[in-house]
C-alpha positions in Angstrom: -23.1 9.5 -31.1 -24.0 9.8 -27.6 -24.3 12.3 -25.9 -25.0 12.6 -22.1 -25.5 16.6 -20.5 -26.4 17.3 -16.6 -27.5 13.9 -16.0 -28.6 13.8 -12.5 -30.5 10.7 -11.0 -31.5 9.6 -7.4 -33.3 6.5 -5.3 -34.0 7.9 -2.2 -31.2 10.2 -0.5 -28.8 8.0 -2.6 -27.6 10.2 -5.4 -26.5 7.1 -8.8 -25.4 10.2 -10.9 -24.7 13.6 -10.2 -24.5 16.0 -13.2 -22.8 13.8 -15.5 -21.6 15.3 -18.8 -20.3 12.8 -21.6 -19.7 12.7 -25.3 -19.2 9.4 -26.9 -18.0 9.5 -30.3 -17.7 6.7 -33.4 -15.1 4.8 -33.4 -14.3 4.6 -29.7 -14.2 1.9 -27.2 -14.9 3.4 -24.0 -14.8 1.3 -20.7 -16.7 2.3 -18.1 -14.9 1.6 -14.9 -15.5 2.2 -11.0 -16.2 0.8 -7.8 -19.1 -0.8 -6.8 -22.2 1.6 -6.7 -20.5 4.2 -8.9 -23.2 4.7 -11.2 -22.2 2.5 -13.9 -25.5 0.7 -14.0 -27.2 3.6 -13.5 -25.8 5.3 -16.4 -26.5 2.8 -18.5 -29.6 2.0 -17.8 -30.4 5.5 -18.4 -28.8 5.6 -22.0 -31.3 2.6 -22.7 -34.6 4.0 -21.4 -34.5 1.9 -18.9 -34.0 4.4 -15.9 -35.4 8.0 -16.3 -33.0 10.7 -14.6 -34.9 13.7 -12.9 -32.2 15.8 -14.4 -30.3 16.2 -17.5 -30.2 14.8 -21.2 -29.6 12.0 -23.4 -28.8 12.1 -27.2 -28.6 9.2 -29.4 -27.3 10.6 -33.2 -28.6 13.4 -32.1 -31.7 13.4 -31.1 -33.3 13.2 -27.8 -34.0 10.0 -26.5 -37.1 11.2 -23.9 -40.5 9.6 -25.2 -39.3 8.4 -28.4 -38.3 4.5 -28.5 -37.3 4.2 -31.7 -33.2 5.1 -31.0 -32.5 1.8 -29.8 -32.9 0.4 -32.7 -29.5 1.6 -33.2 -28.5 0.0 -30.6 -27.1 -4.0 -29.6 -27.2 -4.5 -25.7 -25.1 -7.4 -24.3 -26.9 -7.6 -20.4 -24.7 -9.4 -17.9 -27.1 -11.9 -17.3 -29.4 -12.9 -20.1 -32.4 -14.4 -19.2 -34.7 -16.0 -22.2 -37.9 -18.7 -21.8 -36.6 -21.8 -20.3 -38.2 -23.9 -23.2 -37.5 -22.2 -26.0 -34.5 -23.6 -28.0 -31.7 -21.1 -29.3 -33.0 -21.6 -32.9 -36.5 -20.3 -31.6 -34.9 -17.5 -29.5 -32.8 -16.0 -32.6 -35.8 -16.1 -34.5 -38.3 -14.4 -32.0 -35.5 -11.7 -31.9 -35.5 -11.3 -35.7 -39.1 -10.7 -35.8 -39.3 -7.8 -33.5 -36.7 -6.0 -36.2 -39.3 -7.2 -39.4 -37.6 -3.9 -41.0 -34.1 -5.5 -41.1 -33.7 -8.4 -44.0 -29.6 -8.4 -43.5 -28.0 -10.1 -40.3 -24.5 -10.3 -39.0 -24.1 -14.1 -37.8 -20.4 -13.9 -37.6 -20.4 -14.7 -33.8 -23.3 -17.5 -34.0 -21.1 -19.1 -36.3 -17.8 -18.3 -34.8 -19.3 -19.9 -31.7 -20.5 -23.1 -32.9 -24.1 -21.9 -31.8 -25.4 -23.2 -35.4 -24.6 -26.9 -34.3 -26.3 -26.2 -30.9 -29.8 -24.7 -32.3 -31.8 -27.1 -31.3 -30.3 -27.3 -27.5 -32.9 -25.3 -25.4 -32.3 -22.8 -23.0 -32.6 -24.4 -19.5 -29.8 -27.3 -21.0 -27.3 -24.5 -21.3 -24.2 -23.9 -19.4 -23.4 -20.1 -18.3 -20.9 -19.6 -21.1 -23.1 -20.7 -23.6 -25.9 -18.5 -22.4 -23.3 -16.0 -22.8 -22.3 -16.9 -26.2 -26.5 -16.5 -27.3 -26.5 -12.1 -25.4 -23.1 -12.0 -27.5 -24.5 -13.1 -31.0 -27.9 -11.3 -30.6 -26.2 -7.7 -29.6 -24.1 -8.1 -32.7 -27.4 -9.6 -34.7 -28.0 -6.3 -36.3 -25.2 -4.5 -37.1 -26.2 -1.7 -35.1 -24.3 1.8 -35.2 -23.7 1.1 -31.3 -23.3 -1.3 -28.9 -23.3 -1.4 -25.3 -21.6 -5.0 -23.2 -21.8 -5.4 -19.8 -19.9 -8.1 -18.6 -19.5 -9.6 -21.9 -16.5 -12.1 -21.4 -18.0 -13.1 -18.1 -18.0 -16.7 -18.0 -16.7 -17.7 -21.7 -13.8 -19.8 -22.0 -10.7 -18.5 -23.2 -11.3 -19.0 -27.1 -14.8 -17.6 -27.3 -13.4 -14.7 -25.2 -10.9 -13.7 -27.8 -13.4 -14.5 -30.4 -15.4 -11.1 -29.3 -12.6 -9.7 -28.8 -11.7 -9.6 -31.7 -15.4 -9.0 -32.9 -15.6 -6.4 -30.8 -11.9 -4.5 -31.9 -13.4 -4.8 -35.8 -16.6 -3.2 -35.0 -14.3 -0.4 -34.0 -12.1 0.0 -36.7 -15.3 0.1 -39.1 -16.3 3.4 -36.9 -18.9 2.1 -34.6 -19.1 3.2 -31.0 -18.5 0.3 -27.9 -19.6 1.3 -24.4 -17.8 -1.9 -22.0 -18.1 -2.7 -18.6 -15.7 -5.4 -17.3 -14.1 -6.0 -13.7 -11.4 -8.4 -16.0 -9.4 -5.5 -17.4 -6.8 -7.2 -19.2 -10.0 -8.2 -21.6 -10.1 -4.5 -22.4 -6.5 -4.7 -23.3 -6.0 -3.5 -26.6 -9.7 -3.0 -27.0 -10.5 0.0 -24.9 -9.2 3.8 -26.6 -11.4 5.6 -24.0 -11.7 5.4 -19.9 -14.6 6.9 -18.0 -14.1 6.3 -14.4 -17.2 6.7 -12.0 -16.8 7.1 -8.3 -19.8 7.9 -5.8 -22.0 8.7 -8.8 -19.9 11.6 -9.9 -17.5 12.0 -13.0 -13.9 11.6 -12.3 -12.2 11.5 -15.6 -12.7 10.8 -19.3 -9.1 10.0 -20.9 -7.5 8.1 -23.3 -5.9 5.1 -22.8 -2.6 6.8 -23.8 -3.4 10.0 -21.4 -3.6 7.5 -18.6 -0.7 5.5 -19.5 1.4 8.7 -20.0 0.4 10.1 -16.6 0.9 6.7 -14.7 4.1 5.6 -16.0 2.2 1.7 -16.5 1.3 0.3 -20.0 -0.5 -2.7 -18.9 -4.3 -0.9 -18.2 -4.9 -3.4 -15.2 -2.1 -1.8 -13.7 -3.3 1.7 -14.9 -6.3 1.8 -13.0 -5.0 -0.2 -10.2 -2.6 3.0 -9.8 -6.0 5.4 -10.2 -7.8 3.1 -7.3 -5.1 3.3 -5.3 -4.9 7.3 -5.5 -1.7 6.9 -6.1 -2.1 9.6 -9.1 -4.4 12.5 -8.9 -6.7 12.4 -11.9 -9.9 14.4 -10.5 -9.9 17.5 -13.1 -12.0 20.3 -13.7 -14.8 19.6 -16.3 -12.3 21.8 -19.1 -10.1 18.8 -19.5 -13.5 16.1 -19.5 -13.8 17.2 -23.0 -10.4 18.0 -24.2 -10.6 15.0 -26.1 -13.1 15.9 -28.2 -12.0 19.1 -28.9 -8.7 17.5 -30.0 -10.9 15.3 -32.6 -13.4 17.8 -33.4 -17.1 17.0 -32.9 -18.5 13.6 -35.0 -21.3 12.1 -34.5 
C-alpha cells in the first residue's frame, strides 16, 4: 500500500532520512519506533506531502504521490497535537471536516459514539480538556473509513477506557485488511496491536521485523521489553537490506 524507495531528506548538514527503503502492506500494524531525532517525523511527514525529500520515492496504492494530492484521500491522519478554531464547537468541527470530503455520503462514527463525543457536541473547543481533544483527532482519522491510517501519539493523554476503546478500533481496522502506521513512546499500547517494527536511528533504517522475529531473536514476549533489549544493543539487529524485505517476500507482494 505504501511504498517508500531511496528516500533521502536533509535540513541543513542534518541528514532526517538517509536512503530509506519500505514496503507497507494491508493488513499490517507497523510501529514506527526510535530515539529522538530518528526520522520518524520526518518520514511521516513525507508520506503525507507534508515534507518533500530531495531523494527517493513515495507510492500510495501504487501510484506516485509527487504533485498529485488526491492520495490522501485514502488516508485518516491522527496528529499528536490537534489544533482546531478555538470557537468552533465539536459539532461544527465534524461538520467542516465532512464537507471538505462532499464525495463521501457514508461515515464511520463508531469512535464519536464510543466516546461519548455525541453528548459533548455542543462543548466548544477551547472548553476541552487534552484527552478530549484527543478523543475529536481519533474520531475524525477514522471519519472516513479510509484504506490507511497513520496515529501519532494517539493514546497520548486519554484515560485508560478511551485508550482501549482505539485500541480495539484500531486492532479491527486490521483484521478487515487496512494498513496502521503508529508512533507511540507507551509501548505496552502497541501490545497486541503492532505485527510490524520499523526501528529508525540517526535517520537511517535499522530493521523491519515482525513482532514474532523480534520476540524470537530477544528471548522477551512483552514488546516493551523487546525494544528495551534492541535500545540497549544488547542484541545485534543491524542487517543488510536482503533481510529488510524478507518479509514481504515471505507474504508475496499485495497492495
Amino acid at each position: 500500500m505504501i511504498g517508500i524507495e531511496h528516500l533521502t531528506k536533509s535540513f541543513g548538514k542534518l541528514t532526517a532520512l538517509n536512503d530509506i527503503c519500505l514496503e507497507l502492506q494491508k493488513g499490517q500494524a507497523v510501529s514506527l519506533l526510535g530515539p529522538n531525532g530518528s526520522g520518524k517525523t520526518t518520514l511521516i511527514k513525507s508520506i503525507l506531502g507534508l515534507v518533500v525529500p530531495e531523494k527517493g520515492t513515495i507510492t500510495v496504492k501504487e501510484k506516485v504521490i509527487t504533485k498529485d494530492w488526491s492520495y490522501r484521500s485514502a488516508i485518516g491522519y491522527m496528529p499528536q497535537i490537534g489544533r482546531y478554531p478555538d470557537n468552533m464547537t465539536i459539532a461544527q468541527v465534524i461538520a467542516l471536516i465532512k464537507e471538505i470530503r462532499p464525495d463521501h455520503i457514508r461515515y464511520d462514527e463508531e469512535l464519536i459514539e464510543g466516546f461519548g463525543l455525541d453528548k459533548l457536541k455542543n462543548k466548544t473547543m477551547r472548553s476541552l480538556s487534552g484527552g478530549t481533544r484527543q478523543k475529536v483527532s481519533a474520531s475524525l482519522a477514522f471519519l472516513f473509513s479510509p484504506d490507511i491510517y497513520i496515529l501519532d501519539e494517539p493514546t497520548a493523554g486519554l484515560d485508560p477506557v478511551a485508550s482501549e476503546l482505539l485500541k480495539e478500533k484500531i486492532l479491527k481496522e486490521r483484521t478487515a485488511g487496512k494498513l496502521i502506521l503508529i508512533t507511540s513512546h507507551v509501548l505496552s499500547d502497541l501490545e497486541g496491536i503492532a505485527s510490524h517494527i520499523v526501528y529508525l536511528q540517526d535517520g537511517n533504517l535499522v530493521f523491519y521485523k515482525t513482532v514474532e522475529e523480534l520476540q524470537l531473536t530477544t528471548g522477551e514476549v512483552k514488546l516493551n521489553k523487546v525494544i528495551a533489549q534492541i535500545m540497549k544493543g544488547d542484541v545485534p539487529l543491524r542487517e543488510p537490506v536482503r533481510n529488510i524485505f524478507s518479509i514481504q517476500e515471505r507474504q508475496g507482494k499485495t497492495s
